[in-house]
N, C-alpha and C positions, 0 to 999 in steps of 0.2 A: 638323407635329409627329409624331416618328416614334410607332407603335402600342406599347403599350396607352396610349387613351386616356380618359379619364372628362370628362363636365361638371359644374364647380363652380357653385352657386349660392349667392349671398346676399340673403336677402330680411332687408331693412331697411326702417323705417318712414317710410322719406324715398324710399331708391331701391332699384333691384332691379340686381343685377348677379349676371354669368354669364361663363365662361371654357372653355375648351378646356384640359383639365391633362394632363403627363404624370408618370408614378410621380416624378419626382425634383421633383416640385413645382414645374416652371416652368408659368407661367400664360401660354397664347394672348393674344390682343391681347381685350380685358375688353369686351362688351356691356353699355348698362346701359340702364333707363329708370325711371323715375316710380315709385313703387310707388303705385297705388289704394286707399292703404289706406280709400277711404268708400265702394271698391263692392262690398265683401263677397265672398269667399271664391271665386267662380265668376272673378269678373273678375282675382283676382291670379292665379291658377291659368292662366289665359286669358293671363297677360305674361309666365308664365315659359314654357309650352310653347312662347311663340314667341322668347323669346330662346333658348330650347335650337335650336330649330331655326334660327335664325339665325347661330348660334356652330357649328352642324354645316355647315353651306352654305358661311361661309367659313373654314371647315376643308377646305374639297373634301370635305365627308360622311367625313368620318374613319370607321373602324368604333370604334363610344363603347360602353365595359364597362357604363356605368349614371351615374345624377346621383346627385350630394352635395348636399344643402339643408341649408342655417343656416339656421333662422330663429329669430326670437324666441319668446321664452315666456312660462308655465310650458306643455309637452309632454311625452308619451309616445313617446320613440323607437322601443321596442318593437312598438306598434302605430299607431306612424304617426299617430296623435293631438294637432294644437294645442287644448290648453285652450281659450285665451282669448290674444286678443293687446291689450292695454288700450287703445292707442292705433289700431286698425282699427275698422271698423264690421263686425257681423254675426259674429264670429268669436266661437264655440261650438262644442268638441268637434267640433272640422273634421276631417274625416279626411285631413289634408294630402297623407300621402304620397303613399297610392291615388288621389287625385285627378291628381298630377301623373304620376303613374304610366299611368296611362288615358289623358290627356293628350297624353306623348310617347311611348308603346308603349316606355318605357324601364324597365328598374328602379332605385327610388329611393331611398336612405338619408337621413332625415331625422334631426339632432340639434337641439338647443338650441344658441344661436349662440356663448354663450360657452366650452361644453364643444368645441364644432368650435375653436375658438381657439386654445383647450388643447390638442388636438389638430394644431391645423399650428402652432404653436411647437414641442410638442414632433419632428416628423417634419423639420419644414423649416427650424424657426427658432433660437432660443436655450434650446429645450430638446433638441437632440439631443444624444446619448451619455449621459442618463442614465434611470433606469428609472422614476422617480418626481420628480415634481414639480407643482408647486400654479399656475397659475395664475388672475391675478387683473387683472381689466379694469373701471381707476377713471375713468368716464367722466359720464355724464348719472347712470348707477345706478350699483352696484359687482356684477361679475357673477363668474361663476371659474369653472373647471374643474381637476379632481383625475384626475391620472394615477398609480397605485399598481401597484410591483410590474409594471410595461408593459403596465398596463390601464387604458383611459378608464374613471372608477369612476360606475357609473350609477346605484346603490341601486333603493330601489323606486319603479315607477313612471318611472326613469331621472330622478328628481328631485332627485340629487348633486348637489353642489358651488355650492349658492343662499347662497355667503359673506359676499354683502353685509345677509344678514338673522341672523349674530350678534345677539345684543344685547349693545353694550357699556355702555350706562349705561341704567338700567332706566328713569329718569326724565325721558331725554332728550328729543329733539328728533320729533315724529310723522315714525314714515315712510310711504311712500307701500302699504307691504302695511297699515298700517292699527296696527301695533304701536310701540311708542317706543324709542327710543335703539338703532337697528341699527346697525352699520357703517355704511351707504348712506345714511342720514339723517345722520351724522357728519362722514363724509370723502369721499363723493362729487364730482363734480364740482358736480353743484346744490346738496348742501349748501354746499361753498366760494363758489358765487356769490352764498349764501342771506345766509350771513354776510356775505362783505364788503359787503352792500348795505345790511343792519343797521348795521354798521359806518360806514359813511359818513353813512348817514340820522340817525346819531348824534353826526355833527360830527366825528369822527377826520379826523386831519389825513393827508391823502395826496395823490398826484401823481393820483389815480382821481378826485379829486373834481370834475376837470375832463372829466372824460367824460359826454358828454352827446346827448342825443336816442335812447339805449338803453341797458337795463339792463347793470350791469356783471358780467360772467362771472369763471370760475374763470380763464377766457386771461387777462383781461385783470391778476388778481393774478398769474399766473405770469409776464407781462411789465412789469409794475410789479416783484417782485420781481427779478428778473435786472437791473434798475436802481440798485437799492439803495431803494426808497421803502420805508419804516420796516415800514407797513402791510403792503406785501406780504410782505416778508420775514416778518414773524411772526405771518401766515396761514397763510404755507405753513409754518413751525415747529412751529404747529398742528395741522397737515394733513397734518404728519411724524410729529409721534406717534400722532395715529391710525390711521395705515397701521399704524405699527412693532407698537402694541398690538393690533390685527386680526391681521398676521403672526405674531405671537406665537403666536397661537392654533392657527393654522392650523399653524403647526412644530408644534406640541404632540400635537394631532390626526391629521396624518398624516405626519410624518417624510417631507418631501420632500428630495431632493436638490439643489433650485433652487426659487427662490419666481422667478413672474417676471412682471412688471409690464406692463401693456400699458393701452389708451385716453388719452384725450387727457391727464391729468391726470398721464399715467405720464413725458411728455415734460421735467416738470419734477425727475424722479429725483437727475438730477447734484445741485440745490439739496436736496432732501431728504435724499439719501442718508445724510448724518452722524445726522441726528433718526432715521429710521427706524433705525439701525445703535445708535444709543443705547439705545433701548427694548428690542429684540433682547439688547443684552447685557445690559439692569436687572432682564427679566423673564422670559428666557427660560430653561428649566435647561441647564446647562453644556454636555450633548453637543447640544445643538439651534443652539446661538449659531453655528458657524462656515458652516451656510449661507449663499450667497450669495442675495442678491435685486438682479436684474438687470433691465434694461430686454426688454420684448420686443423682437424684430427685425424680425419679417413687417408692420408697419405698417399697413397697411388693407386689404391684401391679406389678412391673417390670416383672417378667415371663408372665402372663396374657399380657400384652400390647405388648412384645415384640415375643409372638403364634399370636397374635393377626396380628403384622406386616407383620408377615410370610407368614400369610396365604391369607391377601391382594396379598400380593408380589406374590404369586404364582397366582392369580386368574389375576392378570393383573389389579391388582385398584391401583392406585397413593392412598399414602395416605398423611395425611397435619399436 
């Protein structure tokens, strides 16, 4: 991979992967392994300086600008600070970055993974050529990232763009920050498996009621739905206007140029798209209505590409 190059990292609660990037966003052949998320903070720290260093070796030791890290939240990018990661063991005001920094004798830019997202849509994926746009990742939670004016918007504390904790009904359903009726507790991916589980255990009649020896997911309505079974379809019509009424907001809020969809939940867009496009024009004001909201494009690659931007951005490399 011809020079400047950077290492992308994403650290995920499942697995850890790592790449070799160059400015135009092509991603080297992906390392991954295991994340430890029960041995605390030393041992993650301990599997990424050696996937970097594994991703340099077969690179032929490239000469690397610095690492980009996604990882999850809530974090301080400014000072290189994970909060708390809910689902790790030991994780407290970890000072991520320095650690991984000490680590690989590299310099590190650490974001929050949805705003890195945000970030390589907008550079590599279905957000290029515009200067603002919101993106939003409806998966296990509802996460997003806000690019205003051709700046990742970080507010204070770099604690921007936590979209999935609106509250759209004040009386709703508990989310898991502890508050009721967010977005995330509404239209999630768990919330949709929450429901149609309710839904079945309730005798609704569906082609789901034959799935058996595990619980049934948001996959499994969005392929009941694409069948035509009753159920799915008017789960995810459901599941359309809660997007479309979140969207809403978020046009309102910061006048994006593109809303754009991504996580697993966003796969079922094409079936949504009319619900979400309805609510849009019932409730949004007139010059807001004609944005588009599109699928993202970078698909799971999207953290990687957009550590990857980061850490351009930080070295001072244009990327294309």
């Amino acid at each position: 991979m011809a020079a400047p190059a950077v290492i992308a990292v994403d650290l995920g609660g499942t697995s850890l992967r790592a790449a070799l990037a160059g400015p135009d966003g092509q991603l080297g052949p992906i390392r991954r392994t295991r994340t430890d998320a029960r041995g605390g903070p030393e041992s993650v720290v301990a599997q990424i300086a050696a996937l970097v260093a594994e991703v340099c070796a077969a690179g032929n030791d490239p000469e690397v600008l610095g690492v980009g890290l996604a990882s999850p939240g809530p974090l301080d990018p400014f000072t290189g600070t994970v909060f708390t990661l809910p689902t790790f063991q030991g994780w407290h005001n970890v000072p991520l970055r320095d650690l991984v920094a000490r680590a690989t004798g590299l310099p590190v830019t650490l974001e929050n993974d949805a705003a890195s997202a945000a970030m390589g849509e907008w550079r590599f994926g279905a957000g290029r050529g515009v200067d603002s746009l919101v993106y939003v990742t409806v998966s296990t939670g509802i996460g997003g990232g806000v690019i205003l004016d051709g700046r990742l918007l970080h507010g204070r504390m770099g604690m921007a763009g936590h979209v999935g904790h609106m509250i759209l009904e004040p009386d709703g359903p508990r989310c898991g920050c502890g508050n009721r009726g967010c977005w995330e507790a509404l239209a999630s991916g768990t919330a949709l498996g929450r429901i149609v589980r309710e839904q079945l255990a309730a005798g609704a009649p569906s082609s789901m009621q034959a799935i058996a020896g595990r619980p049934v997911t948001a996959e499994d309505v969005v392929t009941a739905a694409r069948a035509g079974d009753p159920l799915g379809v008017a789960l995810l019509a459901a599941e359309a206007r809660y997007l479309g009424i979140g969207i809403v907001s978020l046009l309102h809020l910061f006048s994006p140029e593109r809303v754009i969809l991504g996580g697993g939940v966003s796969t079922a867009l094409d079936l949504m798209a009319p619900g979400i496009a309805a609510e849009i024009a019932e409730r949004a004001m007139a010059p807001f209505r004609s944005v588009p909201v599109v699928a993202a494009a970078l698909g799971g690659n999207v953290g990687l590409a957009g550590a990857a931007a980061m850490a351009f951005q930080s070295a001072r490399v244009p990327v294309s």
